[in-house]
Phi, psi and omega in degrees: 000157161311095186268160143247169180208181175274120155216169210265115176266129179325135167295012181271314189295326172342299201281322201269328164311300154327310194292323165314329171290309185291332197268357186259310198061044165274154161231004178220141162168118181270126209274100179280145159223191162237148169220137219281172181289348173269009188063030169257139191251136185233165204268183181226315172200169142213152167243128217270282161251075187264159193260148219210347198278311176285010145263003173265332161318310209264302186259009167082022200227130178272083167312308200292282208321330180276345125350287187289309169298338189266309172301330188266005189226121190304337180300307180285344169261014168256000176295296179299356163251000000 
């Protein structure tokens, strides 16, 4: 079956995520991507309002909280500008 785990994305994906936001004129979206056995990532989607809790259940990574930390705090919402 399908796992999921934590895995830590290179800052070139990082940055084309962001940049994807920006070029969206989002501040939220969740982003699929794959990443192939050759090691390449191919994007897939991002949903504008995607859901996200049950994966933060299944890996455990505090998603609400980094959320939360984005909406209230201008330092992380200057990321996006």
């Amino acid at each position: 079956g399908l796992t999921h785990r934590v895995h830590a994305l290179p800052q070139a994906e990082q940055d084309k995520c962001f940049q994807l936001c920006r070029k969206l004129n989002v501040q939220f979206g969740c982003i699929d991507l794959i990443l192939t056995p050759e090691g390449e990532y191919v994007f897939l989607e991002i949903n504008l309002n995607g859901q996200w809790l049950w994966i933060e259940e299944t890996t455990q990574q505090p998603i609400s909280k980094a959320i939360a930390d984005f909406l209230t705090n201008p330092q992380w919402r200057a990321l996006m500008n």
